[in-house]
C-alpha positions, -999 to +999 in steps of 0.1 A: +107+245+699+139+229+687+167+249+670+158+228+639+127+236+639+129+271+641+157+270+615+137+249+593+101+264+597+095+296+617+124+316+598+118+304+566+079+317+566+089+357+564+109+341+534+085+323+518+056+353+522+085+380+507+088+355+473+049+346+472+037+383+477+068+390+454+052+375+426+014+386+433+028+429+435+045+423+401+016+406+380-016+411+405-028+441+384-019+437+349-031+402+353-067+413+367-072+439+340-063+415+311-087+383+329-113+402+356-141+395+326-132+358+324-129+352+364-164+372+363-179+345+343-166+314+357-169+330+395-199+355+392-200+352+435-165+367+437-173+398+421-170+424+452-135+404+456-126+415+414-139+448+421-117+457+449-086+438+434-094+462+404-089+494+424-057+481+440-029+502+422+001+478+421+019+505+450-012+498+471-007+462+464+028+462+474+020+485+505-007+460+520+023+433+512+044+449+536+016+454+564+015+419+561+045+412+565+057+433+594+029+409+612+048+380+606+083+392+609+063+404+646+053+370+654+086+355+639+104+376+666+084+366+695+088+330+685+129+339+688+119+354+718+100+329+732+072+350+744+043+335+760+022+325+731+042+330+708+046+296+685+005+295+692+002+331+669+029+319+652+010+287+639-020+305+634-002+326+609+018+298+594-017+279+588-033+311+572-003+309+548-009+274+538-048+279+532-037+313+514-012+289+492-043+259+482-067+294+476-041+300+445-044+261+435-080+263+440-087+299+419-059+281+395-084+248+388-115+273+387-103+296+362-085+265+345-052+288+344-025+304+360-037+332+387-014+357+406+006+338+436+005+302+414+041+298+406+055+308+440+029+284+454+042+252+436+072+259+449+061+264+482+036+237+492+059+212+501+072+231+527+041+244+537+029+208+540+059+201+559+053+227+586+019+217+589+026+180+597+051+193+617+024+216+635+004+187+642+029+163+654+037+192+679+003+208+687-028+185+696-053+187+671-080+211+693-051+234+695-041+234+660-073+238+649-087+265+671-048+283+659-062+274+620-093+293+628-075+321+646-051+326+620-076+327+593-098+353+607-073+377+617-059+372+580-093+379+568-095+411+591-055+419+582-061+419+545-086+441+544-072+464+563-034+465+545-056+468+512-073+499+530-044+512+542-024+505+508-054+526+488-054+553+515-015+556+510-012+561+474-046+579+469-029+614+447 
């Protein structure tokens, strides 16, 4: 990987997570206990999802934040590093992100308003855009996908344990 390309994309995605998680820990739970009835009725199958965003405390928020992002300042490093596999895990991670970011655009259009993560994520998706054209100029598509799949699985299995973890932590 060039020294552009690391400078323009691999350090920039700790960044990018810090200001986008930022912004979900500071209005994530006032926003859900003001709108959780209205997202109930226009999403009725996301309900286990509201329930357990309810219970997050805004500390256990912020505590699954940081799990997350001591696993990309991890695979950030090996990048720098240039461990085997590294820009492979790194990829998978950096395509998690950018699904993540069109979630926020998608639950945005659904509840026809703006959702925890929004703003942050219209700032971003240019640049995540850019890093995944860049992905796929640099990665055949089998590879980029399989990384797509990767990464959002293990962010699937990730989240729910930082939001375990984050509950377990500030349980009084």
């Amino acid at each position: 990987m060039s020294a552009l390309s690391m400078l323009c994309f691999v350090l920039p995605l700790p960044v990018a997570f810090v200001l986008h998680d930022a912004e979900e820990v500071l209005v994530q739970r006032r926003w859900m206990l003001r709108n959780a009835g209205r997202v109930r009725e226009r999403m009725p199958w996301a309900a286990p999802v509201i329930d357990r965003l309810l219970r997050l405390s805004t500390g256990a928020f912020a505590i699954a934040a940081l799990e997350e992002l001591v696993v990309i300042l991890a695979a950030t490093a090996c990048v720098f590093l240039q461990a085997d596999f590294a820009l492979e895990v790194w990829a998978a991670l950096m395509m998690a992100f950018a699904l993540h970011l069109l979630v926020h655009v998608a639950q945005a259009v659904m509840v026809r308003g703006y959702v925890p993560g929004l703003a942050t994520t219209v700032l971003l998706l240019p640049w995540a855009a850019w890093g995944v054209y860049s992905l796929w100029l640099a990665m055949d598509s089998v590879t980029l996908l399989l990384c797509t799949v990767a990464g959002v699985a293990v962010a699937a299995v990730n989240l729910h344990f930082a939001h375990r973890l984050g509950m377990k932590l500030t349980k009084r």
